[in-house]
C-alpha positions as CSV (number, residue, x, y, z in Angstrom):
1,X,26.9,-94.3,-19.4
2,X,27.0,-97.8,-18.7
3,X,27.3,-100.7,-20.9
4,X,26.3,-104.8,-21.0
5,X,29.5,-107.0,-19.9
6,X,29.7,-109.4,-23.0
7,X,31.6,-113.0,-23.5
8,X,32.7,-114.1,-26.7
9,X,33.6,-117.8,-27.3
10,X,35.2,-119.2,-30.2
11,X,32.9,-122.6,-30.9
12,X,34.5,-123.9,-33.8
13,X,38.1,-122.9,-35.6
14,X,38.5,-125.2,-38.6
15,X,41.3,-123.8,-41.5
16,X,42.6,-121.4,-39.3
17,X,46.0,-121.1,-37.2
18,X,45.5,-118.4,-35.1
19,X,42.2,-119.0,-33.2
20,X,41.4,-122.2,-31.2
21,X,37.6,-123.3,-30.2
22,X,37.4,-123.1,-26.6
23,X,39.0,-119.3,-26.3
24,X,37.4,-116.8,-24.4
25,X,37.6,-113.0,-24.2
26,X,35.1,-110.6,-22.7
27,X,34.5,-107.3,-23.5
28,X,34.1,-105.3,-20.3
29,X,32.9,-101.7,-19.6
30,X,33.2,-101.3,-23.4
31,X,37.3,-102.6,-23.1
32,X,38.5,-105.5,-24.7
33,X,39.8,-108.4,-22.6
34,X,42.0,-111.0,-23.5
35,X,43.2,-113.7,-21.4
36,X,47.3,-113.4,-20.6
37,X,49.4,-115.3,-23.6
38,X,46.0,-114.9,-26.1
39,X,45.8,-113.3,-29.1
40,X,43.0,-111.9,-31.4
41,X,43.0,-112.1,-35.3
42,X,42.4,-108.4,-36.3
43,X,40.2,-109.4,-39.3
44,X,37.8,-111.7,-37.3
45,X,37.9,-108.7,-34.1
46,X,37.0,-106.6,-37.5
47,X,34.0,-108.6,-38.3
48,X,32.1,-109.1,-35.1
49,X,33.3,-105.8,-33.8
50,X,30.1,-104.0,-35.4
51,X,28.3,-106.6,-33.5
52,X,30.1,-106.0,-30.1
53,X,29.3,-102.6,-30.5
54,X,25.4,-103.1,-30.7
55,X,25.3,-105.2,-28.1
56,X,26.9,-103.6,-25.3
57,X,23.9,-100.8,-25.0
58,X,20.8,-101.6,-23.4
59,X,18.2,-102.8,-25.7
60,X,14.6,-103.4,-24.9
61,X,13.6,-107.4,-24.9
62,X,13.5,-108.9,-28.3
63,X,15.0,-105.9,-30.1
64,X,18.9,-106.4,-29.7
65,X,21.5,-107.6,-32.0
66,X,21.8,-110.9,-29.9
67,X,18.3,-111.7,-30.2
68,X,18.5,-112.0,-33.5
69,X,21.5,-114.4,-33.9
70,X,24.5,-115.2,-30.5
71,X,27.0,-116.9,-33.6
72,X,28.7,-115.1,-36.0
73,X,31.3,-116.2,-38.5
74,X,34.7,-114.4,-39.4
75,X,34.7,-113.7,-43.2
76,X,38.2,-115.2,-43.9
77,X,36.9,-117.9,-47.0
78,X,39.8,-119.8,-46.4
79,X,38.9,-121.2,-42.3
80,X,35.5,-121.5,-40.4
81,X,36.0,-119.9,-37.3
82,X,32.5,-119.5,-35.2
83,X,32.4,-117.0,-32.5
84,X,29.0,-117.0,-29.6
85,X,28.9,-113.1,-28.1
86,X,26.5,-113.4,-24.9
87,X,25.8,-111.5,-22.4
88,X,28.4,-111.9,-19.3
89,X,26.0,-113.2,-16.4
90,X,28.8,-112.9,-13.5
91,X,30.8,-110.0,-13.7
92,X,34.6,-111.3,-13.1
């Protein structure tokens, strides 16, 4: 089975300590990738990982998750933390 390479930005971090706008990390034959020296919040991870999930199968045009929305939020009520998931076009 093979899955979609996907990139996930963080575009905005405002309230929140542990995630900085401008991070990457890819997910990549269905692993997760973090950059050396980065670290993931579990609860955001927790909230787009349902997301990550959908996207990585093939989907016809028009009918996957990421057509629907590319930015997704991290429920913590406390910081705005704004994540874009896209398809990885160059496969590092």
């Amino acid at each position: 089975m093979s899955f979609k390479n996907m990139k996930v930005t963080v575009v905005k971090a405002e309230g929140c300590s542990r995630m900085k706008a401008g991070a990457e990390f890819y997910v990549r034959n269905a692993m997760l990738e973090l950059p050396q020296e980065q670290g993931l919040c579990i609860f955001a991870l927790g909230s787009i990982l349902p997301i990550l999930t959908a996207a990585i199968f093939s989907s016809k045009e028009g009918e996957g998750v990421l057509d629907l929305l590319q930015e997704w939020q991290c429920p913590d009520p406390l910081s705005k933390v704004i994540f874009r998931i896209e398809e990885e076009r160059n496969n590092n």
